[in-house]
C-alpha positions as CSV (number, residue, x, y, z in Angstrom):
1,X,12.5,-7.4,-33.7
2,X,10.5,-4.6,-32.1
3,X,10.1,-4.8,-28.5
4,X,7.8,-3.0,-26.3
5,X,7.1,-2.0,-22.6
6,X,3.4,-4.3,-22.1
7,X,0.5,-3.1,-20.2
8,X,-1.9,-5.3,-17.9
9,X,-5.2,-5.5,-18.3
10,X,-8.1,-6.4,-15.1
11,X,-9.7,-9.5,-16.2
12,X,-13.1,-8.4,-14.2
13,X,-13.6,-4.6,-15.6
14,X,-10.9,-4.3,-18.2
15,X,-9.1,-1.5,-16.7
16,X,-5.3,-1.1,-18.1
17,X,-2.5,-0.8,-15.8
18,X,1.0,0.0,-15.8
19,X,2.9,-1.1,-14.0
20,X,1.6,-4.1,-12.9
21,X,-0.9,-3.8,-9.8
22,X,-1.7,-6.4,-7.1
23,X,-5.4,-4.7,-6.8
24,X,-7.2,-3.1,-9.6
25,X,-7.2,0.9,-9.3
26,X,-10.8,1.0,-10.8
27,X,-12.8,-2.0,-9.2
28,X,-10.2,-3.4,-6.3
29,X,-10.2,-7.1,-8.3
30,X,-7.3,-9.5,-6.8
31,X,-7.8,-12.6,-8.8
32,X,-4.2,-11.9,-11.1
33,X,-2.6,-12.5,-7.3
34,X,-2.9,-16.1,-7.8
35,X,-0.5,-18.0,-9.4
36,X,-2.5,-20.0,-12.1
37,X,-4.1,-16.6,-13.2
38,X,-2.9,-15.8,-16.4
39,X,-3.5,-11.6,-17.0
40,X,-3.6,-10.4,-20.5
41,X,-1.1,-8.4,-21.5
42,X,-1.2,-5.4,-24.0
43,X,2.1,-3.3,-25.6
44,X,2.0,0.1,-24.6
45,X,1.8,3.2,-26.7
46,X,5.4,5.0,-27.6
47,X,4.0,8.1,-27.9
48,X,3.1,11.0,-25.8
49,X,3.3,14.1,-23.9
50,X,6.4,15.3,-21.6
51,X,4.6,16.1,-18.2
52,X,7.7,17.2,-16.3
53,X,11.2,16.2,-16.5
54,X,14.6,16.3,-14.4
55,X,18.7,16.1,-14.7
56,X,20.3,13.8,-12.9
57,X,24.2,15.2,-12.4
58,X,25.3,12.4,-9.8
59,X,24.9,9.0,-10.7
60,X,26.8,6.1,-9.7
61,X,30.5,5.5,-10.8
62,X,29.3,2.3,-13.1
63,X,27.4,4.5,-15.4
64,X,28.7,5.1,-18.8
65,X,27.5,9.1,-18.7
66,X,28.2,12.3,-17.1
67,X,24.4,13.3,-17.0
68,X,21.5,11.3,-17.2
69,X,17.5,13.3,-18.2
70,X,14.4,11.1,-16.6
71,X,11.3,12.3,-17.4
72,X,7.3,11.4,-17.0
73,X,5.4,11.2,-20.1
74,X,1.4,10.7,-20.9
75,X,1.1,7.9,-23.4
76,X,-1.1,7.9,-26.1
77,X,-4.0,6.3,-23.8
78,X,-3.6,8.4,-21.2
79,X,-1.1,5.9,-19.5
80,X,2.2,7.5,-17.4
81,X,5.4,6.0,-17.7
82,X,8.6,7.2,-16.8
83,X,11.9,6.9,-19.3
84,X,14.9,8.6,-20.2
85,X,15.4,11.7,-22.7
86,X,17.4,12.0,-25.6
87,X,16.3,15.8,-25.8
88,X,19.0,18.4,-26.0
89,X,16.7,21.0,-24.6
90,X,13.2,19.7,-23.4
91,X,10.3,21.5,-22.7
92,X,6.7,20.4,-20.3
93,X,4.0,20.0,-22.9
94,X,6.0,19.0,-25.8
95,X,5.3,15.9,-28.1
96,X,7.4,12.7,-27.4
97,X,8.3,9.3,-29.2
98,X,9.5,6.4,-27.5
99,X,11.7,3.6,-28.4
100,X,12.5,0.6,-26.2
101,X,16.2,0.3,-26.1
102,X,19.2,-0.1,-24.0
103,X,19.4,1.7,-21.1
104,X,22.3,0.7,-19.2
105,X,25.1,-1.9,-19.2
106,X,26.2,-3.8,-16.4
107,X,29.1,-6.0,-17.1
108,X,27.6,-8.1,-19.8
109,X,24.1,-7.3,-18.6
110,X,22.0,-4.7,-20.9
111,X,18.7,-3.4,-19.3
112,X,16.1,-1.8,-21.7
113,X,13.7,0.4,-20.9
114,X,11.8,3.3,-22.7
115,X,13.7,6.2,-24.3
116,X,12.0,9.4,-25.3
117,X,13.1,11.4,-28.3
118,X,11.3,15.0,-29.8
119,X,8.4,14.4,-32.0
């Protein structure tokens, strides 16, 4: 099974959002606050466009790596999201895919999140 990062869409104006916001960015709609609001939800795009990235050399002890790359990519729809790289040497500008996948291990909990590989 496939999984993906999902996407949240303003009832009122349709504007998409991620992540999740209390007030819509575009027309400032709070209905989604209440509880028996139901938002739609949409998967987001894997694809994109490395904006910037950084190397993190000093992470906590209960990580399994020595060096961890975070970086920011625009999604196919224009969309941000932030994830980790699997690039040996990446570059701003380049041409990204994204697969949802393990991220970290924490005794026997696993945490996914989006992982960025070259196109």
């Amino acid at each position: 099974m496939e999984r993906n990062i999902l996407g949240y869409k303003c009832q009122k104006c349709g504007e998409l959002h991620y992540p999740n916001h209390y007030r819509c960015k575009k027309c400032g709609h709070t209905e989604w606050r209440k509880m028996d609001v139901v938002f739609e939800t949409y998967p987001m795009p894997k694809n994109g466009k490395l904006l910037t990235y950084t190397h993190l050399y000093a992470l906590p002890p209960d990580f399994e790596m020595i060096k961890l790359t975070l970086g920011i990519v625009e999604l196919e729809n224009g969309q941000r999201i932030t994830g980790q790289l699997k690039i040996e040497e990446p570059k701003t500008g380049m041409k990204v895919k994204g697969k949802v996948e393990v991220v970290r291990k924490d005794g026997y909990n696993t945490r996914h999140g989006m992982v960025f590989y070259a196109d």
